[in-house]
Backbone as CSV, one residue per row, in Angstrom:
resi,resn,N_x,N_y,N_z,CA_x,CA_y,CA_z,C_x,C_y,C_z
1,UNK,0.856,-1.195,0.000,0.000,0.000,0.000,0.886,1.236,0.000
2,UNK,0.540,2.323,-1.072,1.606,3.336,-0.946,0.898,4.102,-0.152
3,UNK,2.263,4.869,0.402,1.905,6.161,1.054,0.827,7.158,0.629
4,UNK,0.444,7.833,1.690,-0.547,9.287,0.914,0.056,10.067,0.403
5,UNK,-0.644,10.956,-0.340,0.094,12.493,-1.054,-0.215,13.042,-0.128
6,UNK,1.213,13.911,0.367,0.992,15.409,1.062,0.998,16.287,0.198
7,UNK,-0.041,17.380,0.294,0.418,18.570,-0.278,1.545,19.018,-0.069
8,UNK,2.174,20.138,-0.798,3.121,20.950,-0.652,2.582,22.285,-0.195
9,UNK,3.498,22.590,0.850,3.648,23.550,1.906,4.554,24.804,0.822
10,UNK,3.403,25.862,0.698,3.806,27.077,0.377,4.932,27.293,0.875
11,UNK,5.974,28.363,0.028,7.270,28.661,0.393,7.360,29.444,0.402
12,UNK,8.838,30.200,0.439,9.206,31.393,0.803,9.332,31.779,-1.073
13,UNK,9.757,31.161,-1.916,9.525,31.391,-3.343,8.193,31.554,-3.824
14,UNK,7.174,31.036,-3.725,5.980,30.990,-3.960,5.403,32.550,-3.559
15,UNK,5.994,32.642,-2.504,5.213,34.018,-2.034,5.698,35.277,-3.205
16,UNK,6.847,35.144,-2.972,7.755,36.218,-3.817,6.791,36.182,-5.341
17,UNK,7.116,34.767,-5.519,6.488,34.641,-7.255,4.938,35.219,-7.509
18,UNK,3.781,35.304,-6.043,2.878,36.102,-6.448,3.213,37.429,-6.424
19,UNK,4.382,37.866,-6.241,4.360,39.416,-6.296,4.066,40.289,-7.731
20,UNK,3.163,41.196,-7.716,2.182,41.773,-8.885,1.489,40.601,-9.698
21,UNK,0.925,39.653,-8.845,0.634,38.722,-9.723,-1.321,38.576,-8.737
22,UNK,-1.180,38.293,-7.452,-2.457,38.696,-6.900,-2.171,38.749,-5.898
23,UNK,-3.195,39.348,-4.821,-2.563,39.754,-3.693,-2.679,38.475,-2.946
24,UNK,-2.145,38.616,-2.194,-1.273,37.950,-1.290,-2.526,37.744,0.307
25,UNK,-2.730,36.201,0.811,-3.306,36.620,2.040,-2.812,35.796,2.834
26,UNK,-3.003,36.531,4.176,-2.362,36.094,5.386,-3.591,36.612,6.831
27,UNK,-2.871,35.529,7.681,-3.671,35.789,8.848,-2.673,34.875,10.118
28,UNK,-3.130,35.666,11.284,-2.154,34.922,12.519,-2.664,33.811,12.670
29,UNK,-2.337,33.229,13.604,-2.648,31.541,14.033,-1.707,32.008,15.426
30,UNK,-2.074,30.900,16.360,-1.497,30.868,17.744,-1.668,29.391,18.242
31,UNK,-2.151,28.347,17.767,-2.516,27.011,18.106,-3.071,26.562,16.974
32,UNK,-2.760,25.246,17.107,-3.094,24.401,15.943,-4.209,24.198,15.596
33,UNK,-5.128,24.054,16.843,-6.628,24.167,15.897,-6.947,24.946,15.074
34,UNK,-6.866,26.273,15.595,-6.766,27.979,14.908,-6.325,27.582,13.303
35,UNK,-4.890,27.181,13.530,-4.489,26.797,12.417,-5.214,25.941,11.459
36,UNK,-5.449,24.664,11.846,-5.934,24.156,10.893,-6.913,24.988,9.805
37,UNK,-7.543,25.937,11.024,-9.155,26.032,10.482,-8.910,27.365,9.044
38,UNK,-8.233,27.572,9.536,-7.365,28.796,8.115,-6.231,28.226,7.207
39,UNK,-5.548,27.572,7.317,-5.007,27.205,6.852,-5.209,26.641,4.982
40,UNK,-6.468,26.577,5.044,-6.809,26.374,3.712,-7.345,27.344,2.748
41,UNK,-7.319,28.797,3.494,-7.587,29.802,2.945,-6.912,30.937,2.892
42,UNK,-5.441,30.705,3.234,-4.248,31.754,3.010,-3.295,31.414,2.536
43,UNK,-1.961,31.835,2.408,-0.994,31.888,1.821,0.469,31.016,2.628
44,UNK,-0.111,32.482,3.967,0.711,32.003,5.093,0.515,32.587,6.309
45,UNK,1.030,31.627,7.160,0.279,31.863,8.709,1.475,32.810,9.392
46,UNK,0.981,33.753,10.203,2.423,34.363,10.860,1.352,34.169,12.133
47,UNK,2.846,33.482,12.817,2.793,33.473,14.424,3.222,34.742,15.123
48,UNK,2.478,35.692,15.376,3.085,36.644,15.525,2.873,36.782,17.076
49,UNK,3.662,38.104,17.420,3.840,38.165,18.587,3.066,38.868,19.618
50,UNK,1.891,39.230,18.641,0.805,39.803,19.049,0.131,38.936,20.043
51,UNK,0.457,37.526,19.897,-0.221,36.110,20.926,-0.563,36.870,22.485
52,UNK,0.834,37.534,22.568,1.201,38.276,24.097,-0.151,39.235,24.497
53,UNK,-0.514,39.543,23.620,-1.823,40.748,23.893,-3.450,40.111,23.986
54,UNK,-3.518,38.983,22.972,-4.469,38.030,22.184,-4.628,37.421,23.488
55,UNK,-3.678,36.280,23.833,-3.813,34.734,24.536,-3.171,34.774,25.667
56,UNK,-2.338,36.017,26.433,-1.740,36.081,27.284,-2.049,37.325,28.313
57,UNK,-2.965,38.449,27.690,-3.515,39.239,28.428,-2.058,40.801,28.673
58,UNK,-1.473,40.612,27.860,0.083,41.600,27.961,-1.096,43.187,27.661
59,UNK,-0.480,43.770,28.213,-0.481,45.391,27.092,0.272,45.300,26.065
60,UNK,1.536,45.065,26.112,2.226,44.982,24.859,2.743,43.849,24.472
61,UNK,3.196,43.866,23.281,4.142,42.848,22.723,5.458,42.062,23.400
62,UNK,5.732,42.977,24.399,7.118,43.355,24.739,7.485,42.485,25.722
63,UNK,6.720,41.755,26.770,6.842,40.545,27.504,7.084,38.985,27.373
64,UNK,6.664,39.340,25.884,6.707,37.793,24.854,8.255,37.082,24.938
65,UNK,8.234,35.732,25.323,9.378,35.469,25.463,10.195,34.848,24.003
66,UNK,10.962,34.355,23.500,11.640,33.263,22.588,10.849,32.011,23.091
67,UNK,11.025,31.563,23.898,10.230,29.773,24.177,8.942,30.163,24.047
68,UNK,7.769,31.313,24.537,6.497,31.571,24.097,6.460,31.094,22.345
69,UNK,7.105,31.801,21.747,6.852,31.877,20.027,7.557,30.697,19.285
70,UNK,8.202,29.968,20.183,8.475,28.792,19.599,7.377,27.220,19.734
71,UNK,7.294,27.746,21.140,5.994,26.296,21.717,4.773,27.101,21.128
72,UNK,4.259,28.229,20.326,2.904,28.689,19.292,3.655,28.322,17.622
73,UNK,4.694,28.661,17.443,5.164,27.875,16.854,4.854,26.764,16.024
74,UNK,5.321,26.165,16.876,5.430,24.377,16.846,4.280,23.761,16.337
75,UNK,3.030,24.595,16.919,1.690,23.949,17.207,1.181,24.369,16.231
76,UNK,1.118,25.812,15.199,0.256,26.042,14.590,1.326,25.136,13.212
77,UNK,2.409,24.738,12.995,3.210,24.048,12.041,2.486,22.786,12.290
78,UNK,2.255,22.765,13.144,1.687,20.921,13.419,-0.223,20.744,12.916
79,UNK,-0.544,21.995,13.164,-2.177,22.034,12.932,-2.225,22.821,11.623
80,UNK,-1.219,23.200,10.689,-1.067,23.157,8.994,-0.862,22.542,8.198
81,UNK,-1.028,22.693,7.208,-1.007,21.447,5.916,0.302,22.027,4.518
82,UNK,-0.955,23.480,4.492,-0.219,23.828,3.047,0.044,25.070,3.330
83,UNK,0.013,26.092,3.858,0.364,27.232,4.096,1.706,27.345,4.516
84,UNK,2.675,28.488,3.971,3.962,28.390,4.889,3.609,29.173,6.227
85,UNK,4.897,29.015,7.028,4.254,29.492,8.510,5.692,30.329,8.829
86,UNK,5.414,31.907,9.170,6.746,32.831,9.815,6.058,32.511,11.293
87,UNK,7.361,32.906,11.841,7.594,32.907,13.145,8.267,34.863,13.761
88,UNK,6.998,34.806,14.510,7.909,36.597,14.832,8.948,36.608,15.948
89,UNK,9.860,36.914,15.756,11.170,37.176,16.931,10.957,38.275,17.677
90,UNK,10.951,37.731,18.743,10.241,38.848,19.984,11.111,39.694,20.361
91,UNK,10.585,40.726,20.913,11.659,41.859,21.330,12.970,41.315,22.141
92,UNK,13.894,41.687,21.724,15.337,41.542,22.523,16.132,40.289,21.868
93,UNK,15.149,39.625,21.036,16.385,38.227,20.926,16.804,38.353,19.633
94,UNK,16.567,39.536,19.047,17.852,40.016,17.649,18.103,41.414,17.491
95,UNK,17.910,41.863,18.605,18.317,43.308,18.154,19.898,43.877,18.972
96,UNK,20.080,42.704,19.389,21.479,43.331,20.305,22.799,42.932,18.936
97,UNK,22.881,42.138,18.010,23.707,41.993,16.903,23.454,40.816,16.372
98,UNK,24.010,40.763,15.005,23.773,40.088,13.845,23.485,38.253,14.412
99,UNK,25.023,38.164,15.510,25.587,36.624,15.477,24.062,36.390,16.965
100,UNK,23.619,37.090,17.447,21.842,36.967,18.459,21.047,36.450,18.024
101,UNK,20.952,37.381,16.810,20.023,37.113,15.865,19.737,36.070,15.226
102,UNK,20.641,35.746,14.440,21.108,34.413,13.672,20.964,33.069,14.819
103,UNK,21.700,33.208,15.977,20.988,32.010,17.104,20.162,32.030,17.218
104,UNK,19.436,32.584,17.591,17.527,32.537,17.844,17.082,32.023,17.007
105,UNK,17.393,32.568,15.850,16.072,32.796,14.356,16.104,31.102,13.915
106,UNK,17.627,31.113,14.091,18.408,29.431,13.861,17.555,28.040,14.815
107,UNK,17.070,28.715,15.902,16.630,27.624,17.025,15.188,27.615,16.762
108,UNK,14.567,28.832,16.677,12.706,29.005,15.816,12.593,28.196,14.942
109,UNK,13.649,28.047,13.635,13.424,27.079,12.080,13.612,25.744,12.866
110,UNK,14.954,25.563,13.466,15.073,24.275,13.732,13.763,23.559,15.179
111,UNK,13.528,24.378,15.739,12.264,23.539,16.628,11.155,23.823,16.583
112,UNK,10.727,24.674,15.239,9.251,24.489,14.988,9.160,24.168,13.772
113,UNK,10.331,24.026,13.220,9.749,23.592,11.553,8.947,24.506,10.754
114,UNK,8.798,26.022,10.870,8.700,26.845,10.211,9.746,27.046,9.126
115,UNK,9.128,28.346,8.232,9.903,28.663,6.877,10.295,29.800,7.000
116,UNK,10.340,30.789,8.081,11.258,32.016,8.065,10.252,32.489,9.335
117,UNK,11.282,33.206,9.743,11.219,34.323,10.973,10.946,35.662,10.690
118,UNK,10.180,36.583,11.009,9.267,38.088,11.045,10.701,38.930,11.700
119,UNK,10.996,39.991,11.516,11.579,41.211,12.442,10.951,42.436,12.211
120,UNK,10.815,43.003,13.477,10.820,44.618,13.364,11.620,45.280,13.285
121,UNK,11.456,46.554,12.613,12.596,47.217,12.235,13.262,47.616,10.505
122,UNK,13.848,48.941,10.473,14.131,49.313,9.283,15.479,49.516,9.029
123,UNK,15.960,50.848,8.395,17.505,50.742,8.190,18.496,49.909,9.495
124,UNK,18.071,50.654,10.739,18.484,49.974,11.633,19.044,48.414,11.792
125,UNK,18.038,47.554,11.196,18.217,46.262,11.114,18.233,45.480,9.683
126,UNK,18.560,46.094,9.200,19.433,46.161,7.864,20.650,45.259,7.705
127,UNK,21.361,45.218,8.420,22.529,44.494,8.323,22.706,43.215,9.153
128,UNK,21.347,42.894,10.043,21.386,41.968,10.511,20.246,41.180,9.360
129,UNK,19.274,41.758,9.047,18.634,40.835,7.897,19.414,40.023,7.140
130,UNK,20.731,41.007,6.875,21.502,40.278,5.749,22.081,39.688,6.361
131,UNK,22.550,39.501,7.697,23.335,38.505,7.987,22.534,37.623,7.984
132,UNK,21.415,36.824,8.146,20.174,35.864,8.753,20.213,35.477,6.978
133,UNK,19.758,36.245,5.896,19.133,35.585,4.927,20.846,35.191,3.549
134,UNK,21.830,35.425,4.489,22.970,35.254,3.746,23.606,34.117,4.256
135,UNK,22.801,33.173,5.571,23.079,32.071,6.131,21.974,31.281,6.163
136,UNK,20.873,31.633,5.424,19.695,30.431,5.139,18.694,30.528,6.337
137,UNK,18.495,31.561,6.692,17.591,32.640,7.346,16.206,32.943,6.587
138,UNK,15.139,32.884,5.963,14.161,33.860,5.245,13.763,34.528,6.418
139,UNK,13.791,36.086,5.828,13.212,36.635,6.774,12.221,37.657,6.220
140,UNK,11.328,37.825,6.681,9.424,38.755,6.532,10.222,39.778,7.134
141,UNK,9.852,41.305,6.471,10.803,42.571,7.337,9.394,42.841,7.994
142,UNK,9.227,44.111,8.445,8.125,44.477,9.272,8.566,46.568,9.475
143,UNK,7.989,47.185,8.422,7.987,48.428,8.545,7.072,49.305,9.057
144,UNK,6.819,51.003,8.835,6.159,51.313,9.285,5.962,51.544,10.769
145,UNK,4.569,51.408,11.425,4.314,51.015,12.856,4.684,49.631,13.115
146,UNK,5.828,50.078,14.213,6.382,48.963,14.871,5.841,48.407,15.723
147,UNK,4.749,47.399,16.319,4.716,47.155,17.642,5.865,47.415,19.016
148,UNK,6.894,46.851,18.695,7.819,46.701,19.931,8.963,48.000,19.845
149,UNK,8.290,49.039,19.621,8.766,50.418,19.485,8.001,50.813,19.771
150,UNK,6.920,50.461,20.549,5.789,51.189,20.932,6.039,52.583,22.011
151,UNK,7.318,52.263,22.974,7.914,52.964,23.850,8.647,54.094,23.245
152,UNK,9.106,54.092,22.116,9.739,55.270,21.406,8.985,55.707,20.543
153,UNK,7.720,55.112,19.804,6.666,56.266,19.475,5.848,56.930,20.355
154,UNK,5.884,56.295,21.408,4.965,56.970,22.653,3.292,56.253,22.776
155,UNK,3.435,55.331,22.313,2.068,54.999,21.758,2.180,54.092,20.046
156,UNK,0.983,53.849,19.795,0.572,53.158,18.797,0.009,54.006,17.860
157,UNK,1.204,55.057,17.312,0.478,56.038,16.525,0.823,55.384,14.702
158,UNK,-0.152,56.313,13.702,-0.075,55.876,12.347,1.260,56.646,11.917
159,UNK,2.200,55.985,10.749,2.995,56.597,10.563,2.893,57.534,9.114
160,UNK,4.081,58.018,8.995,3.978,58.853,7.866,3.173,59.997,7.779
161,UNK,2.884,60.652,8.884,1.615,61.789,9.034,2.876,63.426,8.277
162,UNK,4.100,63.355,8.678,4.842,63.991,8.728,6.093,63.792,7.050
163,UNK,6.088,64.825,6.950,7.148,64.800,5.464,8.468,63.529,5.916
164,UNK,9.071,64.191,7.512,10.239,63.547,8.112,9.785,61.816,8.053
165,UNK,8.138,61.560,8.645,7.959,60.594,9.180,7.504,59.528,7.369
166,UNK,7.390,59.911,6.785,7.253,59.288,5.431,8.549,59.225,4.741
167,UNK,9.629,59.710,4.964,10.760,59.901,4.546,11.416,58.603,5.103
168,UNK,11.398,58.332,6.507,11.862,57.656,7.254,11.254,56.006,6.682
169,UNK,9.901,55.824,6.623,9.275,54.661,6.487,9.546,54.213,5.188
170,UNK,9.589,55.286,3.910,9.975,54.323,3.104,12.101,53.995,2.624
171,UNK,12.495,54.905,3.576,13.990,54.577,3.687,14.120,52.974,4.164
172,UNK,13.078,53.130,5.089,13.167,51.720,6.260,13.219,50.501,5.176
173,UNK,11.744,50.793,4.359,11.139,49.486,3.222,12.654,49.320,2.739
174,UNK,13.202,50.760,1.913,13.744,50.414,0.663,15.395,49.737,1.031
175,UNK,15.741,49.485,2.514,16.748,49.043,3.203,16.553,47.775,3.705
176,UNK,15.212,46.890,3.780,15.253,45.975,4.278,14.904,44.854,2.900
177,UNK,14.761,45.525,2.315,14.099,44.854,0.777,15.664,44.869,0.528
178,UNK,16.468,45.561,0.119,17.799,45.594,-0.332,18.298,44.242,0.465
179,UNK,18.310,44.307,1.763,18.787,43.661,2.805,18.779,41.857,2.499
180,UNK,17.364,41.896,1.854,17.306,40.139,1.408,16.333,39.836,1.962
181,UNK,14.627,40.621,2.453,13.947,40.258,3.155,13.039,39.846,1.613
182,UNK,12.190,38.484,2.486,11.362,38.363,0.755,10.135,39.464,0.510
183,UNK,9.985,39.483,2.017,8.271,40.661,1.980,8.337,41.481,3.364
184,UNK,7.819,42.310,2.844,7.756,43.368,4.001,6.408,43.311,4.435
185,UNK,5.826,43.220,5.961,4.847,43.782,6.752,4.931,45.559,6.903
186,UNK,3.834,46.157,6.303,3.852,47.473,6.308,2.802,48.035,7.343
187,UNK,3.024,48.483,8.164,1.669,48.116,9.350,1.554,50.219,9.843
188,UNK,0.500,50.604,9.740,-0.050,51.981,10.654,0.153,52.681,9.554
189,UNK,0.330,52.534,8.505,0.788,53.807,7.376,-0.285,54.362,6.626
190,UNK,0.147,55.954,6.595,-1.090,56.404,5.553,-0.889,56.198,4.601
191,UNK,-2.327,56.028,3.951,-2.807,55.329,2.412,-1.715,55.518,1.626
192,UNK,-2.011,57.064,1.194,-0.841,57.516,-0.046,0.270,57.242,-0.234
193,UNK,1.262,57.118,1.221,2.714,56.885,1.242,2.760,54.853,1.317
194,UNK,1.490,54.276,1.857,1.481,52.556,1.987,1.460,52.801,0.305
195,UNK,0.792,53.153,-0.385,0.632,52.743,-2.182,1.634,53.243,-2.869
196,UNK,2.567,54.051,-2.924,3.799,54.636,-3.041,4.705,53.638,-2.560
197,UNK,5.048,52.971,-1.390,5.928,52.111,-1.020,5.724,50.827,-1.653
198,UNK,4.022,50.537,-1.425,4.228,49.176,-2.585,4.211,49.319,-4.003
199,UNK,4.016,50.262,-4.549,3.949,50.490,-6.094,5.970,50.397,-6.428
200,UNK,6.382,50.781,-5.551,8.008,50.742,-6.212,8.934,49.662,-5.372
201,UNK,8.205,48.977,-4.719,8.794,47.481,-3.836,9.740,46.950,-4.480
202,UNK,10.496,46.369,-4.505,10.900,44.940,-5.310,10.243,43.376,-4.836
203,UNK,9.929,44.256,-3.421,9.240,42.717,-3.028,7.720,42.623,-2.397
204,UNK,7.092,41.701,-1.951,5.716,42.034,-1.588,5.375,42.792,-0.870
205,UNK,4.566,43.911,-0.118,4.350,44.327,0.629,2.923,44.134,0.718
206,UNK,2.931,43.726,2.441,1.808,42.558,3.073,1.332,44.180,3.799
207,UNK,-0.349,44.776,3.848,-0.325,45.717,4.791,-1.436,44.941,5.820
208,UNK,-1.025,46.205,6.629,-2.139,46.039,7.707,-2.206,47.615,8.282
209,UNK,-3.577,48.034,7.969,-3.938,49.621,8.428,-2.833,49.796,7.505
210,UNK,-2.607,49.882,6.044,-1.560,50.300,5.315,-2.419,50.994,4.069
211,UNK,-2.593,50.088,2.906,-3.356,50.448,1.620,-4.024,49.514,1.146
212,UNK,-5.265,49.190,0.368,-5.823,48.469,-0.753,-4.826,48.197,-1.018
213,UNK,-4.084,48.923,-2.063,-3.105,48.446,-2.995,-1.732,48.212,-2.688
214,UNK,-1.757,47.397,-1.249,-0.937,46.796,-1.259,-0.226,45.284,-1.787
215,UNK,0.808,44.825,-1.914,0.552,43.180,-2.667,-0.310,42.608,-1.942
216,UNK,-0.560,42.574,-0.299,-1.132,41.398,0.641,-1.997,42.085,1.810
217,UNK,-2.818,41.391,2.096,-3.037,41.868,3.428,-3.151,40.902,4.625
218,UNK,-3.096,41.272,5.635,-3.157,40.281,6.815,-3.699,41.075,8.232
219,UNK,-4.446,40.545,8.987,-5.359,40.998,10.361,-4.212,39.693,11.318
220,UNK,-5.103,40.358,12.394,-5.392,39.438,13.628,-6.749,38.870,13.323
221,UNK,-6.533,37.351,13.510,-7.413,36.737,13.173,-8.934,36.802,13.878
222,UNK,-8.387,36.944,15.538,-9.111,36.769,16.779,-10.048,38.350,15.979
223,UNK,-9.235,39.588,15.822,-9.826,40.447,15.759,-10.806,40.523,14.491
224,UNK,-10.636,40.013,13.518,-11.615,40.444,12.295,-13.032,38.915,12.674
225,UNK,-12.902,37.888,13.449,-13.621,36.779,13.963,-14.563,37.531,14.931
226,UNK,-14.152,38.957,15.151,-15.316,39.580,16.086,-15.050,38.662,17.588
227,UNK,-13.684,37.855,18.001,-14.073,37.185,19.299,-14.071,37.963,20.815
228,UNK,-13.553,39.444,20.707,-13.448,40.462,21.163,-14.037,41.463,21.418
229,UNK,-14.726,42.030,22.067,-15.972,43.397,22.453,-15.264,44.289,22.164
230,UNK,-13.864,44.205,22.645,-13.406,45.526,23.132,-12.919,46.818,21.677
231,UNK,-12.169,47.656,21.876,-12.049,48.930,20.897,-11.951,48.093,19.408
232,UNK,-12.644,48.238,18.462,-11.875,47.760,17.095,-11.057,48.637,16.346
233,UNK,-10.051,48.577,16.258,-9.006,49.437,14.896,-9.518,49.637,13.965
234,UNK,-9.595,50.344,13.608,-9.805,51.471,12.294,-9.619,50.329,11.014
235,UNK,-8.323,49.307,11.048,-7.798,48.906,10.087,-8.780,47.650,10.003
236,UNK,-9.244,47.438,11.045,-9.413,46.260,11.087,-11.354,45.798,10.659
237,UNK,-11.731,45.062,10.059,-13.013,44.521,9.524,-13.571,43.687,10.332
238,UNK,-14.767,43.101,10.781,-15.439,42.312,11.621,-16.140,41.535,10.629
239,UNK,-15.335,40.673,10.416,-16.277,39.534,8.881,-16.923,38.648,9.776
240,UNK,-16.987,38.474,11.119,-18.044,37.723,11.945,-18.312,38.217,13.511
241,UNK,-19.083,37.416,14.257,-19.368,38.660,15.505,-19.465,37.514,16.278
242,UNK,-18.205,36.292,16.031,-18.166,34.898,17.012,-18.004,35.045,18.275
243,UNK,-17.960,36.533,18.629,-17.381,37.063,20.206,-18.946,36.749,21.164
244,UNK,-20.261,37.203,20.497,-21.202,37.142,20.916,-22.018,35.892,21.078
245,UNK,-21.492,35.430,19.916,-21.981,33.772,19.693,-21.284,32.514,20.897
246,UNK,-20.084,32.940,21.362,-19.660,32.020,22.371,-20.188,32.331,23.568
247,UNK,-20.472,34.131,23.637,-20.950,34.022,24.836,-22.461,33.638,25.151
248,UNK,-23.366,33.420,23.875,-24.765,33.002,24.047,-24.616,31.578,24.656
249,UNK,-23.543,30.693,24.044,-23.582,29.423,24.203,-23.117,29.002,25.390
250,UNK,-22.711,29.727,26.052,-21.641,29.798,27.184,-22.949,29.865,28.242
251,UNK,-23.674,30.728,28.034,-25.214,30.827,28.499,-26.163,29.875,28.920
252,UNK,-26.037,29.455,27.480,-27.450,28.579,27.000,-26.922,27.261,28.019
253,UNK,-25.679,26.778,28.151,-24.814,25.627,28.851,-25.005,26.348,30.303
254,UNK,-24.818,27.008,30.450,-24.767,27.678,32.164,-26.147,27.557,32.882
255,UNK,-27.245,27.669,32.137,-29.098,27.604,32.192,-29.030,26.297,32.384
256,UNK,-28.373,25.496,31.159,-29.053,23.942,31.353,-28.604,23.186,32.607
257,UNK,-27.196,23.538,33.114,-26.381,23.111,34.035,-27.260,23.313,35.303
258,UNK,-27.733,24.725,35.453,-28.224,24.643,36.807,-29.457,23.972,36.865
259,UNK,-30.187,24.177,35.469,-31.383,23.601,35.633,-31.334,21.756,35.720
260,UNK,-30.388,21.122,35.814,-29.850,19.894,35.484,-30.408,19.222,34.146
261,UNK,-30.355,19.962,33.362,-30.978,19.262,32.190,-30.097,19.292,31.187
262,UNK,-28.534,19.510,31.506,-27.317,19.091,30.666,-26.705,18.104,31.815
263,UNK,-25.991,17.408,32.025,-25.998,16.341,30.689,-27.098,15.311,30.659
264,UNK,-28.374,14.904,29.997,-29.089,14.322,29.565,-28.428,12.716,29.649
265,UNK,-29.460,11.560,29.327,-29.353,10.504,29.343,-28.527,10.038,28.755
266,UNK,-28.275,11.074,27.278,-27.789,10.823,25.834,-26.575,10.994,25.901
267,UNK,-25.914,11.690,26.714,-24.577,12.541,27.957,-24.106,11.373,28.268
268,UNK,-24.292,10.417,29.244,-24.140,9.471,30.263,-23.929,8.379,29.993
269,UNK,-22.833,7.688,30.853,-22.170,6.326,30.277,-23.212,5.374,31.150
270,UNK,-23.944,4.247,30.280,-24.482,3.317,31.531,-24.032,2.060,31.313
271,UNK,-24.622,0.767,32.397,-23.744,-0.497,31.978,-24.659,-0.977,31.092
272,UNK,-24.544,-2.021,30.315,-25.239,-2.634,29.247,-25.888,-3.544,29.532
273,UNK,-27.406,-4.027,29.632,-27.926,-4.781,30.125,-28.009,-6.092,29.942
């Protein structure tokens, strides 16, 4: 009896090769179920490090450890099929130099079996991209609004409002694209300067709160699933309102419980007569 066919698991080429070809989609994952359940309707999954805010209750990004994003990791690689899967490198474990960087990013591929690692950061981290993707590294850049710079913007503000501050964001793109990144995350940018940065890319640019016309787009999954009451982003769409729906059911189970009319006969193990 032969083996089954596996599909093939989207790559880091594949992505590139839709560039100006159609856009590009993406969405987070944090566990393998999650995963599975998207997985057949994107491109590629980023584990991002947003988990910390999502599944861990953080204010910021910034508490997220290396072993956090490797054991989410692991799991949403294990609950995928065909999608490739980045992994985001959390604050501190590549920004102190190139040979940091390269260990970490090196220990993410090798114990989750992902296809490239996420960074934040622009010219700045420029020369560590290239060190990572000049040793068999892929790496997703991440411009624009930084999450884990949240402390030096002062906040979670949009970028590019300013001649200086549009100057800066697409220096960032056009340094990390040079650098050897396959696609850039373009995240908080206004319209005009997000369609300007991807119109002269060399490589994809994935937005979020960026432009239409960017190559890709990608959410938080939890957030456009509606599983959340709380503030929605501007950027962000509510293609379902599952936040309300768990809590009806959560309900409807809490009623039957007291009333003892869960678990039913149909519930219950008996002996066989």
């Amino acid at each position: 009896m032969s083996a089954p066919i596996r599909s093939k698991r989207t790559s880091v080429n594949d992505i590139k090769a839709l560039h100006r070809v159609r856009p590009i989609v993406s969405l987070t994952a944090y566990t393998a179920p999650m995963a599975a359940m998207i997985d057949p309707h994107v491109d590629f999954l980023l584990v991002g490090d947003s988990l910390g805010m999502v599944l861990y209750g953080f204010e910021t990004t910034l508490p997220v450890t290396l072993d956090m994003m490797i054991a989410h990791g692991a799991a949403v690689v294990r609950g995928s099929k065909r999608a490739m899967v980045v992994v985001d490198m959390p604050f501190g474990s590549y920004q102190e130099s190139p040979a940091q960087a390269f260990r970490n990013a090196a220990r993410v591929l090798a114990e989750t079996g992902a296809n490239a690692v996420k960074m934040e950061g622009g010219e700045e981290m420029a020369e560590t991209i290239r060190h990572l993707t000049e040793r068999g590294v892929p790496v997703l850049g991440h411009v624009g609004l930084t999450p884990q710079f949240v402390n030096s913007f002062g906040g979670y503000r949009t970028q590019g409002k300013t001649l200086a501050e549009a100057r800066k964001v697409k220096d960032d793109a056009a340094a990390v694209a040079a650098a050897g990144a396959f696609a850039i995350v373009l995240e908080g940018t206004m319209e005009p300067l997000a369609r300007e940065i991807s119109e002269g890319s060399p490589v994809p640019i994935i937005g979020i709160g960026a432009s239409p016309h960017c190559d890709g787009q990608i959410l938080v999954t939890e957030d456009m699933l509606g599983l959340f009451n709380e503030f929605v982003p501007r950027h962000v769409k509510r293609f379902a309102e599952l936040g309300a729906e768990v809590s009806k059911a959560v309900a409807a189970y809490a009623e039957e419980v007291k009333a003892r009319s869960f678990p039913g006969p149909e519930h219950t193990f008996r002996p066989k007569a």
